[in-house]
DOMAR-64172 format. One record per residue (C-alpha): residue number from 1; x, y, z. Coordinates in nm, 3 decimals, padded with zeros to 5 digits. Layout:
BEGIN
NUM; X; Y; Z
...
This chain:
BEGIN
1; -02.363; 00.851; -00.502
2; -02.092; 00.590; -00.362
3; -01.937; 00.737; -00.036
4; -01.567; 00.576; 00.076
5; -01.440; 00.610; 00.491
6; -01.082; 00.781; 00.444
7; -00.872; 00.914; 00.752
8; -00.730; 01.273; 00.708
9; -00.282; 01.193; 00.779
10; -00.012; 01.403; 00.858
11; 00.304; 01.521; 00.646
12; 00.573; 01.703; 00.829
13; 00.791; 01.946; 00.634
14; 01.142; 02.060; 00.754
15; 01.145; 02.446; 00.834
16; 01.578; 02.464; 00.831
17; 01.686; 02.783; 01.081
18; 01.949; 02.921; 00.777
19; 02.133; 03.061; 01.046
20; 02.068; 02.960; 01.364
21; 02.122; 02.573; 01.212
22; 01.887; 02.297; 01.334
23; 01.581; 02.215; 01.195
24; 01.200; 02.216; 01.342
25; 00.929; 02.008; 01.201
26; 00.527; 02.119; 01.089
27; 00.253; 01.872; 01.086
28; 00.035; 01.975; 00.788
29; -00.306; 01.738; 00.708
30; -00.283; 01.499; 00.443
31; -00.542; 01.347; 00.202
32; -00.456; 01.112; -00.021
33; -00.657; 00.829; -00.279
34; -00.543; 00.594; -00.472
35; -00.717; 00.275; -00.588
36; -00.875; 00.137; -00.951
37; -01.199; 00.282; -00.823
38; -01.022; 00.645; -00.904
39; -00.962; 00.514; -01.292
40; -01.310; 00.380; -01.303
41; -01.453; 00.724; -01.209
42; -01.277; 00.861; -01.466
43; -00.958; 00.972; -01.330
44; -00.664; 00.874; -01.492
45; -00.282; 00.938; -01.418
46; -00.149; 01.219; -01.530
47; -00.499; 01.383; -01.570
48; -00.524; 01.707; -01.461
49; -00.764; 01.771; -01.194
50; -00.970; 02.072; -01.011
51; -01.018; 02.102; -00.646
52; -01.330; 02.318; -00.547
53; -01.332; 02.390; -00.134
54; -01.528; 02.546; 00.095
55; -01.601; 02.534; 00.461
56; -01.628; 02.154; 00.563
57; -01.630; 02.048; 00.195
58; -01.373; 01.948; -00.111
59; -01.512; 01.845; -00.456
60; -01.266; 01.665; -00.719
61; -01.329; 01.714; -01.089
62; -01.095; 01.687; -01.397
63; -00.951; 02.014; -01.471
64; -01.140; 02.164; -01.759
65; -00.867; 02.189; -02.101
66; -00.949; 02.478; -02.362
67; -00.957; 02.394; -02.672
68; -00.685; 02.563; -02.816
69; -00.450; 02.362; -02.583
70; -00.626; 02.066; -02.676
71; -00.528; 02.112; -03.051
72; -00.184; 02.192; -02.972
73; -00.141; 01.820; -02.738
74; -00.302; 01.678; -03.029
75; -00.077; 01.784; -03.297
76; 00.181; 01.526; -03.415
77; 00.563; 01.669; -03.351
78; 00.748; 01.878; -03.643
């Protein structure tokens, strides 16, 4: 298994008083990849992905696509 350094960001989001006017701002962590290394593990864009968490630990994995909605993306348009 490969392992990468990353740095966990920030992204602030506007919380608007409705009547009060003003607005205050939250710091929320960020984690974001990008990078041909994603593609070559299989990751594509506009693939649908999983994220499994626990305590100290996220896991990526393409979302899993039943079959029946499989069919349907594969049939041609009527």
């Amino acid at each position: 298994m490969k392992t990468k350094q990353m740095k966990v960001l920030y992204a602030s989001r506007s919380n608007s008083k409705r009547y009060t006017g003003g607005n205050t701002y939250t710091c929320t962590p960020k984690i974001s990849m990008e990078g041909k290394w994603l593609e070559e593990l299989g990751f594509h864009i506009g693939d649908a992905i999983q994220v499994f968490y626990e305590d100290n630990c996220i896991r990526i994995a393409p979302a899993m696509v039943c079959e029946e909605q499989a069919q349907y993306e594969a049939e041609p348009d009527r």
